[in-house]
N, C-alpha and C positions, 0 to 999 in steps of 0.2 A: 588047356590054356586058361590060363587067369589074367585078371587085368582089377583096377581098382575104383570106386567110384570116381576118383575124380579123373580116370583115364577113361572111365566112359563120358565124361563132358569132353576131354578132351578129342574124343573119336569122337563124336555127332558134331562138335564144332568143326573140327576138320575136313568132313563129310558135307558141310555146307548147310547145318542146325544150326544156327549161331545163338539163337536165345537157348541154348540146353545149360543149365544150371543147376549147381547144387543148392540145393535150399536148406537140407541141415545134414547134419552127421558125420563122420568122419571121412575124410576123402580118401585117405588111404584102405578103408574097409576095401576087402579083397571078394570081388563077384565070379563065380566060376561058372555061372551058368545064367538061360535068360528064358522066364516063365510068361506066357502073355494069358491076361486074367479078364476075367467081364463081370462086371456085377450085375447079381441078379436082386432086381428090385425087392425092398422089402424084407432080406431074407440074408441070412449070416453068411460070410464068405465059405465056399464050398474052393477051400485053396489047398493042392497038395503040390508044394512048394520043397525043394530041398535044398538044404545048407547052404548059403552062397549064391543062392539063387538070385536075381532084379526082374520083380514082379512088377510088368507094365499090365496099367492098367489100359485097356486097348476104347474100354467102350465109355459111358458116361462113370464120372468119379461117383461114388458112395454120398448120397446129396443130403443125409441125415450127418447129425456129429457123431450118433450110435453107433450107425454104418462103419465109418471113416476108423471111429477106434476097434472095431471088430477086427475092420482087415488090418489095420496098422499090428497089436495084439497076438491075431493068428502067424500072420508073418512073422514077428518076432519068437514065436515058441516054436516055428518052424528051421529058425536060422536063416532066415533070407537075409540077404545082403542089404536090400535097399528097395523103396520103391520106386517107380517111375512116374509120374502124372504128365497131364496136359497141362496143364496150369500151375504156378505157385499157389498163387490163391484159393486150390482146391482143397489145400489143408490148412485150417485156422490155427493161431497161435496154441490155441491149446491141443490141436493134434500133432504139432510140432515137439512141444513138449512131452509127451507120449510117447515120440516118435525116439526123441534122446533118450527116456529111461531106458527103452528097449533096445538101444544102441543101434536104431534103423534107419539107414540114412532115406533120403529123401532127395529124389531129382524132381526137375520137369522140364517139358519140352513139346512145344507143339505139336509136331509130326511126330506122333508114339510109335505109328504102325511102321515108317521108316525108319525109325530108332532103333525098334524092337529089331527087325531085321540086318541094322548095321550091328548091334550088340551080339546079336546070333553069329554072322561071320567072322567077326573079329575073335569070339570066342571058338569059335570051331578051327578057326587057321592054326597055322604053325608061327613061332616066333620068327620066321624068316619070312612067312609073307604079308606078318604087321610091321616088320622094319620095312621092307619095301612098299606097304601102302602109305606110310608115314614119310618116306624119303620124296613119294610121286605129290603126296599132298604139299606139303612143304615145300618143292619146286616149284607146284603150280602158285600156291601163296604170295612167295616172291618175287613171280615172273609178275604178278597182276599187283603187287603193292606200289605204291606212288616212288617217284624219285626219290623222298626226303628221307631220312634215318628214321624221321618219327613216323611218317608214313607207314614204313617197312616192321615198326616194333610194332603201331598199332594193328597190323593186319597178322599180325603173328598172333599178339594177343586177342583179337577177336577168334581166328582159326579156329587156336588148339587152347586159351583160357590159361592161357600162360604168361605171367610176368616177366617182360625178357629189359635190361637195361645194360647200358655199356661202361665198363669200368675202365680208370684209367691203374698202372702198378700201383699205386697208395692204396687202391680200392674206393677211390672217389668216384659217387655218378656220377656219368657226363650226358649220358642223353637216353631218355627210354623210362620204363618208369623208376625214376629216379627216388621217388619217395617210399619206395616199395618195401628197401631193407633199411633195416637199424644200422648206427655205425658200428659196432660190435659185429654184424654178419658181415658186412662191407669189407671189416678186416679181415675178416674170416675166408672170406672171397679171395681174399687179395693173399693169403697166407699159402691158400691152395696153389692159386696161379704161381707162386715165388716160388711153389717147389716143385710143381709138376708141370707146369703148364697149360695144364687143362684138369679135367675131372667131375668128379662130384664131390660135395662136400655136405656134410649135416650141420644146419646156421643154430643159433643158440635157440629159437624159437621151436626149434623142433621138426620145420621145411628142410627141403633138399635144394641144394644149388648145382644144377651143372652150366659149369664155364668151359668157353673156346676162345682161344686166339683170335682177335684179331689183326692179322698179318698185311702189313704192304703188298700190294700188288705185284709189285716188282720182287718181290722178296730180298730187301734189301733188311739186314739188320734183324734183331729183334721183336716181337710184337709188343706195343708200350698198352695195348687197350682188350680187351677182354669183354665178350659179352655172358652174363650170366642169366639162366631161364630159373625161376625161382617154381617148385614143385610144390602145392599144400601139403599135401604127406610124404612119407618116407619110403611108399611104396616100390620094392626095387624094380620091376615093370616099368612104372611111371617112368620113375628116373632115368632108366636106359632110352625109354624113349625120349626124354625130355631132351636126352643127349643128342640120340638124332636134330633133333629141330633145334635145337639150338647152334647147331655146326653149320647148317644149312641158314640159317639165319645172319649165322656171320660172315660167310658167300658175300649173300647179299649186303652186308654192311662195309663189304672190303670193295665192293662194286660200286657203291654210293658213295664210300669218304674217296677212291678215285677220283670219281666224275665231279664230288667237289674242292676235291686239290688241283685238279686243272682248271678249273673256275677261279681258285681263291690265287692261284699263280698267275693268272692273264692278271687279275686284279692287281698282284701286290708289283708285277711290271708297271702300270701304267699309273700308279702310286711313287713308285719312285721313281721314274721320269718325270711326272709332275713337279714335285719337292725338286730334285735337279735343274728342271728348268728354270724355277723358280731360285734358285742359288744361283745359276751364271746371268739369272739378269737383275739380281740384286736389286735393288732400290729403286726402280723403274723398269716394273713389268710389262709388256705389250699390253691390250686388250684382248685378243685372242687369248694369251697366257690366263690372265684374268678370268674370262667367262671360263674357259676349263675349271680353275679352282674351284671358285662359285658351284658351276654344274658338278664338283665331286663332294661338294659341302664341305670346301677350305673355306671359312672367315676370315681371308686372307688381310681384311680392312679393319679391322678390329686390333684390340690389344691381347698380346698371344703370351703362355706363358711356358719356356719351352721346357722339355724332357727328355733325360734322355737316358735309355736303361743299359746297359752291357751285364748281358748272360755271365756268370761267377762256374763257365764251363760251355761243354759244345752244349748248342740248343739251336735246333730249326727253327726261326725265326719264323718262318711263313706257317707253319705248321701249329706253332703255340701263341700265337698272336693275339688268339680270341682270349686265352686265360689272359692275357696283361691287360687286355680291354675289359676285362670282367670284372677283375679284380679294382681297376680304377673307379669301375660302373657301382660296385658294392659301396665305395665310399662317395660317391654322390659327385665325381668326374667325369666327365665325358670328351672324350680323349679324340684327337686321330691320330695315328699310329702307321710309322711308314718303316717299311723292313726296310735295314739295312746291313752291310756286314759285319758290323757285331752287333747284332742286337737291334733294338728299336730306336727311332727317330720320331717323337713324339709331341705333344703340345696341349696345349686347352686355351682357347677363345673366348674373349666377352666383349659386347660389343661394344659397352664403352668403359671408359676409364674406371675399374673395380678402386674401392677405398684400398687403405693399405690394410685394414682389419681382414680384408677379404682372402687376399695374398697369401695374409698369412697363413690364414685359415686354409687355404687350397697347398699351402706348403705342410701342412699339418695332415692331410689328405693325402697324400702323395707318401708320407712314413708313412703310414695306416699302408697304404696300397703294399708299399714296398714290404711292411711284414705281414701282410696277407700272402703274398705272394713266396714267400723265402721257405715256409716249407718242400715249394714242388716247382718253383723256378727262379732260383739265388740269383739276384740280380742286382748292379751297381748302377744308383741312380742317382743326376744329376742334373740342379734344376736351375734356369736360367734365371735374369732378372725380367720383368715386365716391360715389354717393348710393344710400340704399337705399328700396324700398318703393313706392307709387302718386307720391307727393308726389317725391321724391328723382329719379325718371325723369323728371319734368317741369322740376325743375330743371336737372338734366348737361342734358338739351337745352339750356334757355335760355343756360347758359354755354356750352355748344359751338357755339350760334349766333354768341354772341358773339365766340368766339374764330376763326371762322370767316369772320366780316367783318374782324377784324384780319390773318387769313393770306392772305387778298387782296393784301395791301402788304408781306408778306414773302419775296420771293423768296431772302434770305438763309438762310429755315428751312426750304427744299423746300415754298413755300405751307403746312405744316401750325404749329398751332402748338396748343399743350397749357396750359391753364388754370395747371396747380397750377403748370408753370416759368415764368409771369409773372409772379405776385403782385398783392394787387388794388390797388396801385398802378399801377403798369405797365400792366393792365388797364385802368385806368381812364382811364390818361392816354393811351394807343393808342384809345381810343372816341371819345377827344372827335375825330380826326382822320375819325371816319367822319359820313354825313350821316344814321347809325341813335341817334348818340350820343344828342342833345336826346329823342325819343319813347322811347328806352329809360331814359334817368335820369327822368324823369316818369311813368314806370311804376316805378320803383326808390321814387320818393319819395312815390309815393302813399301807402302804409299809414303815413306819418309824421304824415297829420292838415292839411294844407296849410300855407303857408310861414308861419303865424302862430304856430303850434303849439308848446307845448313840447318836445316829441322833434323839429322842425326846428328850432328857436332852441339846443338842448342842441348839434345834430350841427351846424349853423352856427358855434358857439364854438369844435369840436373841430376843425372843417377849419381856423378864422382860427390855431388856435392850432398848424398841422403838424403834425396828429394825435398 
């Protein structure tokens, strides 16, 4: 049985080593066997070492530099694999570089004498009873990692010393360590997933990726997110095993976005109840109504500027919510954002009367957002005028609804399109082309008294007469 340096950090982290690290050499270097050594004071290493061997040093390290390059040297004409120490710091920069001529890697790890022992097993077993110590280690990781996605990556990557992060199909990180790969592997990531689903894959740097599914609970649909565990070498051991744990990793990660999709759903109910309530009592809210808003962080007293997105396709609104928040967040907006059924019902508050230079500028903010946003969720957005107060927030919605069914049919304006640069002409004459036009001008002309009425016979005279 063989395994590779860096599969032996990964077994002593597993094992519950957590400081075992490689300190230099190749991680892929392949170790087939495990020698435990004692230095004898004074006196040249007495080491008969063979090929492939990782020579732990059990007793005190070699305390000269003479020493240190004796044994480093012997090992090397030997073909040992790597050596073991207690400490990084027991091999100085320049045995380090000795250590790379000779092509000898270099671990270390407190507990050598439990090292040495876990290395001996693992070398002695069969390939079916290192996939099952890795399937039991792995279980127990997950069971004791925290609630949070990042919780569960970092106790992964402390375990087994493995970079594990979660991709969405573009191959964009979304949580984990995210700065881990290049955009080049990322696609590369994402090239595997689009063909196979899972796998492994060789990243341009020369690592191994194995990806797994991220699946719904329910098994409804497709999986849109993928976790990948990034390997240092290309050791095929490593990699098979990397596989294990990274499958079992995404268990766990289909267990956690659950538990926070029934979380972010109580939320996104009691968000549009709010907003609702908030529309049937229009321009004079209760007090109760009020402190709810308040307590949810509505600025409902302030001047709102509203927003409103429709998905250019189906999109789970409660699901992708964070990316529209994020991407507003990137351009210096800070949004609250209420699901609705197409899409988002959205806004930004200031608390008092912004100049009009401002306006503009946060209308300038909002394109940016919207082509941020159009590679991985095409959306038509539509921005209201500045209105201030409980009544004034209800309104920029209703215009930025509207203006938002008009930016559907404008692909000339990047889908967005902005109230105050149509004019309510324009406005009005872009409505009749939708099938919302007729039930929202019957809601327009209602408080007119119905078509008999003198304020409708007055605005009847003023349209015959081109206003």
């Amino acid at each position: 049985m063989t395994t590779s340096l860096y599969g032996i950090v990964r077994l002593l982290r597993g094992a519950g080593l957590a400081d075992a690290q490689l300190v230099t050499g190749r991680p892929d270097a392949e170790v087939t066997g495990v020698l435990g050594y004692t230095q004898e004071r004074d006196r040249a290493p007495a080491l008969a070492a063979r090929a492939g061997d990782l020579v732990v040093v059990l007793g005190r390290p070699p305390a000269a530099g003479w020493a240190m390059d004796a044994l480093l040297r012997r090992c090397g004409e030997l073909g040992a694999a790597g050596l073991l120490l207690t400490d990084p710091e027991d091999i100085d920069q320049a045995g380090r570089r000795v250590a790379e001529r000779l092509g000898l890697g270099v671990l270390a790890c407190r507990d050598v004498w439990r090292a040495s022992a876990i290395c001996f097993a693992e070398l002695a077993g069969g390939a079916d009873a290192r996939t099952g110590r890795l399937v039991a280690q792995a279980l127990g990781v997950e069971a004791q990692a925290g609630p949070g996605l990042d919780d569960l990556f970092a106790a992964f990557g402390a375990a087994f010393g493995t970079e594990i992060v979660l991709l969405d199909r573009s191959g964009r990180p979304l949580a984990g360590a995210t700065g881990a790969l290049s955009a080049n592997e990322a696609r590369a990531i994402a090239h595997l997933v689009s063909r196979t689903g899972a796998g492994r894959v060789t990243l341009p740097s020369g690592r191994t990726a194995a990806a797994s599914p991220v699946r719904p609970i329910e098994g409804a649909g497709h999986a849109t997110m993928w976790l990948a565990a990034i390997v240092p070498g290309g050791a095929d051991e490593d990699t098979q095993a990397t596989t294990v744990i990274v499958e079992v990793a995404a268990t766990g990660a289909v267990s956690r976005l659950a538990a926070r999709r029934l979380r972010d759903e109580r939320d996104a109910r009691t968000r549009t109840t709010l907003l609702a309530d908030l529309i049937e009592a229009a321009a004079d809210p209760p007090a109760p109504l009020v402190r709810r808003a308040l307590a949810a962080g509505w600025n409902i007293n302030g001047h709102h500027l509203g927003i409103r997105l429709r998905p250019r396709g189906d999109v789970d609104a409660l699901g992708r919510r964070g990316e529209v928040l994020g991407a507003f967040a990137e351009e210096g907006l800070r949004l609250v954002a209420v699901e609705q059924d197409e899409g988002w019902a959205a806004w930004t508050s200031f608390d008092t009367e912004p100049p009009a230079s401002e306006v503009e500028a946060t209308g300038r903010a909002v394109r940016r957002a919207a082509h941020r946003l159009e590679p991985v969720l095409p959306v038509a957005v539509g921005v209201g005028r500045l209105r201030p107060g409980p009544a004034g927030l209800i309104a920029t919605l209703s215009e930025a609804g509207d203006a938002a069914t008009i930016a559907l049919g404008r692909p000339q304006t990047g889908y967005v399109v902005e109230v105050d640069r149509l004019g309510v002409a324009q406005l009005l004459l872009a409505l009749t082309e939708s099938a919302l036009f007729a039930p929202a001008a019957r809601g327009l002309l209602e408080p007119l008294g119905g078509p008999a009425s003198p304020l409708a016979t007055t605005l009847r005279a003023y349209l015959d007469a081109n206003g």
